[in-house]
Backbone bond lengths (Angstrom), bond angles and torsions (degrees), N, CA, C in turn:
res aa  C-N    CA-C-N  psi(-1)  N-CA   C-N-CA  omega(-1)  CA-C   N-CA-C  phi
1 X - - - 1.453 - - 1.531 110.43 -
2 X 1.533 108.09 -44.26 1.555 97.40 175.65 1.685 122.74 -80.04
3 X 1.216 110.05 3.47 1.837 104.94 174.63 1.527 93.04 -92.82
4 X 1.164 137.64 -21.36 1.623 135.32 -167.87 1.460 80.62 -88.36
5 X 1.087 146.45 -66.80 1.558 131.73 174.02 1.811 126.96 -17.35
6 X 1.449 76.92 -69.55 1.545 87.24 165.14 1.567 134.35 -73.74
7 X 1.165 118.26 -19.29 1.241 125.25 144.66 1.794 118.10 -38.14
8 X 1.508 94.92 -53.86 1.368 100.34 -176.56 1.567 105.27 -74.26
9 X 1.210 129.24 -60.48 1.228 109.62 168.72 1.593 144.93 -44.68
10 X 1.064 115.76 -19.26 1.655 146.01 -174.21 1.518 89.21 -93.71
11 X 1.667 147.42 -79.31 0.896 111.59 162.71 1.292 147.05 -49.47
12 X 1.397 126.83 -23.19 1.282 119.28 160.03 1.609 139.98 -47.45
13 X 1.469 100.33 -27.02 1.816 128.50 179.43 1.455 75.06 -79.74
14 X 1.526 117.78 -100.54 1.137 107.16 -174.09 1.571 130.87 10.87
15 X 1.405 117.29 -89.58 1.003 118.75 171.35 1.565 135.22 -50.34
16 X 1.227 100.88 -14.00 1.837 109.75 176.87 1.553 104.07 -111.74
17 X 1.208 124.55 6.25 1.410 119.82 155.93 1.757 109.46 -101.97
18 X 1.191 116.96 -27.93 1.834 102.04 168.71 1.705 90.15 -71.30
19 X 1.476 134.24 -55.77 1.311 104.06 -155.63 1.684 108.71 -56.85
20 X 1.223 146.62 -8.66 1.226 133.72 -105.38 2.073 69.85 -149.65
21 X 1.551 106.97 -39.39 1.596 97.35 167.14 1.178 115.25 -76.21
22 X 1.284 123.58 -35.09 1.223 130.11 -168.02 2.239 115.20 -72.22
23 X 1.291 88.36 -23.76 1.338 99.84 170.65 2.039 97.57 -73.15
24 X 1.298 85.75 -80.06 2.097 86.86 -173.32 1.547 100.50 -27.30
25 X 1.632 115.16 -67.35 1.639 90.92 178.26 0.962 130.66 -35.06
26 X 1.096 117.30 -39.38 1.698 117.01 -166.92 1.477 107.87 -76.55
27 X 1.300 120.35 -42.39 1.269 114.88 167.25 1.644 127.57 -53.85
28 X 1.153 118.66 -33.04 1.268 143.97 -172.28 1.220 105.73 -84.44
29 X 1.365 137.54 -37.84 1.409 148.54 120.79 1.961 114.17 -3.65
30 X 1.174 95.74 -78.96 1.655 122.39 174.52 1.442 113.25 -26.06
31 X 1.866 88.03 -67.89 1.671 99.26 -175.35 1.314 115.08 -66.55
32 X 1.286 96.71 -49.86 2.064 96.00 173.38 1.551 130.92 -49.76
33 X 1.176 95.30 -31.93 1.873 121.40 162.97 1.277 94.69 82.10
34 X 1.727 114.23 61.05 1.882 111.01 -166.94 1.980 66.49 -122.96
35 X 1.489 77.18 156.76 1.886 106.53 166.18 1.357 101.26 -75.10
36 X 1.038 131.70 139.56 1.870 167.00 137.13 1.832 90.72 -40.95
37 X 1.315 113.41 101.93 1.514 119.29 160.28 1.628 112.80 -115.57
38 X 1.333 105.39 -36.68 1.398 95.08 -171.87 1.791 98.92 -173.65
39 X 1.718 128.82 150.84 0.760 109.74 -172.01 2.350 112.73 -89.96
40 X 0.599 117.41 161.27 1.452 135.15 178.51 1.755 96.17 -41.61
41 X 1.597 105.22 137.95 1.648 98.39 173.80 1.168 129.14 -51.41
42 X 1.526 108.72 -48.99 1.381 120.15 -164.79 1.611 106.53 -77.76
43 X 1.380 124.40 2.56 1.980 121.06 160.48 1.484 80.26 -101.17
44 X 1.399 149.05 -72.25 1.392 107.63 -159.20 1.524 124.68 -56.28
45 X 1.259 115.18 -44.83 1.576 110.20 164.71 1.459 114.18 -39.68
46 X 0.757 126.53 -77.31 1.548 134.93 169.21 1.900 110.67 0.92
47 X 1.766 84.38 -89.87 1.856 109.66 161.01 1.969 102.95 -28.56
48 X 0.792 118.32 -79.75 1.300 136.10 165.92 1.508 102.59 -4.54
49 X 1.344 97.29 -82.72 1.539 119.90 -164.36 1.145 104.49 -41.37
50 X 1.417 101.16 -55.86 1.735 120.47 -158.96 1.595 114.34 -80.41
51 X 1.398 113.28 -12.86 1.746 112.89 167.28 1.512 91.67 -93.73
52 X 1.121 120.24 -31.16 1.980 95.26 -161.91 1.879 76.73 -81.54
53 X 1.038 159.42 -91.03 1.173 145.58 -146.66 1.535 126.10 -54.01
54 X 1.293 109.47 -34.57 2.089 100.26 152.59 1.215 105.20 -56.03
55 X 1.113 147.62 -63.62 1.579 157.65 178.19 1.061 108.22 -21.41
56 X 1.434 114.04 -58.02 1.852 123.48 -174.67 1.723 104.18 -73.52
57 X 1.092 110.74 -52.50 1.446 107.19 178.47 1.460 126.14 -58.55
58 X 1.826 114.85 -27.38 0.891 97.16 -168.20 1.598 116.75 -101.48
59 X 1.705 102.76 2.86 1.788 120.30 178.92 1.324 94.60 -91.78
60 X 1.589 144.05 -2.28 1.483 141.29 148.65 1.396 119.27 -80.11
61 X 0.980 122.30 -39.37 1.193 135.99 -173.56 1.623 107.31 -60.39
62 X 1.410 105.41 -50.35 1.668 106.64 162.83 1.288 150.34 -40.66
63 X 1.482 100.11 -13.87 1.327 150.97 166.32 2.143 85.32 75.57
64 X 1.556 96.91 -150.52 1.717 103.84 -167.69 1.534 106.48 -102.33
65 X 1.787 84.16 117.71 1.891 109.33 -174.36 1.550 90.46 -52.19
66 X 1.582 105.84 167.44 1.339 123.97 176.12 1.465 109.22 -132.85
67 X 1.241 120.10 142.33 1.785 126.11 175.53 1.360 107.61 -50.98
68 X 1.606 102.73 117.07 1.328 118.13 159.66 1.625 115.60 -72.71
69 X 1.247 128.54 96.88 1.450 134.13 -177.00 1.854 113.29 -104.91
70 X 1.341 94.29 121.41 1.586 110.21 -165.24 1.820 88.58 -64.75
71 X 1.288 135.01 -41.35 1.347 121.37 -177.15 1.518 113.86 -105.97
72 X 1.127 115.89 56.27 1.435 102.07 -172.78 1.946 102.89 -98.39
73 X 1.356 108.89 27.13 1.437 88.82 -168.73 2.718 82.33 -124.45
74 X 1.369 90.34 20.62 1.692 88.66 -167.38 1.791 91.50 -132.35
75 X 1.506 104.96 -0.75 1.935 101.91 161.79 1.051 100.12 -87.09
76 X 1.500 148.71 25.06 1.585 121.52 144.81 1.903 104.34 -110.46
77 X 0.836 93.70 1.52 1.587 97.72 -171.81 1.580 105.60 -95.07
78 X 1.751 122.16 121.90 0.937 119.58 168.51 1.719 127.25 -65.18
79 X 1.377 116.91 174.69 1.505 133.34 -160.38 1.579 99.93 -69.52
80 X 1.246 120.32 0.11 1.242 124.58 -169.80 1.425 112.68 -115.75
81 X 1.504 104.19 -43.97 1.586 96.30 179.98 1.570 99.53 -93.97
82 X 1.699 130.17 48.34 1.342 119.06 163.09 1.728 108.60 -86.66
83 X 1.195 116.67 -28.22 1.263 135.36 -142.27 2.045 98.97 -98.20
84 X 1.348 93.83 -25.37 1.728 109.31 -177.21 1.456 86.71 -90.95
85 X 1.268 101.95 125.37 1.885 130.79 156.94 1.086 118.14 -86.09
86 X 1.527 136.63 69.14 1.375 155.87 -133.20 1.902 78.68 -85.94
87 X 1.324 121.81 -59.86 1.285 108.45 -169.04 1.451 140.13 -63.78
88 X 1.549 105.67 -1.09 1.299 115.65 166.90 1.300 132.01 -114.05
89 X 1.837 102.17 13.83 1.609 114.40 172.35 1.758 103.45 -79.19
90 X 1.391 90.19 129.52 1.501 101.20 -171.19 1.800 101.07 -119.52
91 X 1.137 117.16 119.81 1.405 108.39 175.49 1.711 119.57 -129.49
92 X 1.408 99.56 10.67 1.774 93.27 155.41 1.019 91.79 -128.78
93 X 1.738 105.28 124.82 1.447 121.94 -162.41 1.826 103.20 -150.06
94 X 1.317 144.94 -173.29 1.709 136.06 165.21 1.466 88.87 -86.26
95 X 1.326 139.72 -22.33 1.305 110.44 -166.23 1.602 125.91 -71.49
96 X 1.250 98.11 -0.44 1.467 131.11 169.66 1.705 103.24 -59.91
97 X 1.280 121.83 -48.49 1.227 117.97 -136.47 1.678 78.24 -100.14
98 X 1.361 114.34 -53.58 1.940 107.30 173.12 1.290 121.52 -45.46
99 X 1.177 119.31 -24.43 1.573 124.82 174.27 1.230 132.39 -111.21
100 X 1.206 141.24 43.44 1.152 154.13 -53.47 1.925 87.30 165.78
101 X 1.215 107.48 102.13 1.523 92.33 -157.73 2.119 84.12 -115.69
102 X 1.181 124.56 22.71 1.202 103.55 171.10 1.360 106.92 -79.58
């Protein structure tokens, strides 16, 4: 659990040191008075590196997903009470009071 941490942290630097090159280039760009075509390999590698490795750290870090099951609340309920709508039995009702056998 703690190297998937650090994964995540290590890409995070990562990623804020290409943006952080990718800015100086650009400035350095500016002053030189050259056109902006594309950035240098080694900041896209970088960028690169550093999203696919937050990525990995942070789908571990989640620890192990569990099955989302559309019926998991009718596997304790037998074949019999599927068919009974327990939530719409209503039994204090007036029909009480019409039938009323005292």
């Amino acid at each position: 659990m703690a190297t998937h941490k650090m994964c995540v942290i290590l890409g995070l630097v990562a990623l804020a040191h290409a943006a952080y090159s990718a800015a100086q280039h650009r400035t350095y760009l500016r002053l030189t008075e050259q056109d902006f075509s594309m950035l240098p390999h080694d900041i896209f590698l970088q960028c690169i590196f550093g999203l696919l490795l937050t990525c990995y750290g942070v789908v571990n870090v989640a620890g192990n997903f569990k099955e989302i099951k559309a019926s998991a609340e009718q596997d304790t309920k037998t074949w019999e009470m599927l068919s009974n709508r327990q939530g719409f039995n209503i039994f204090h009702h007036r029909g009480k009071a019409l039938f009323n056998e005292t």
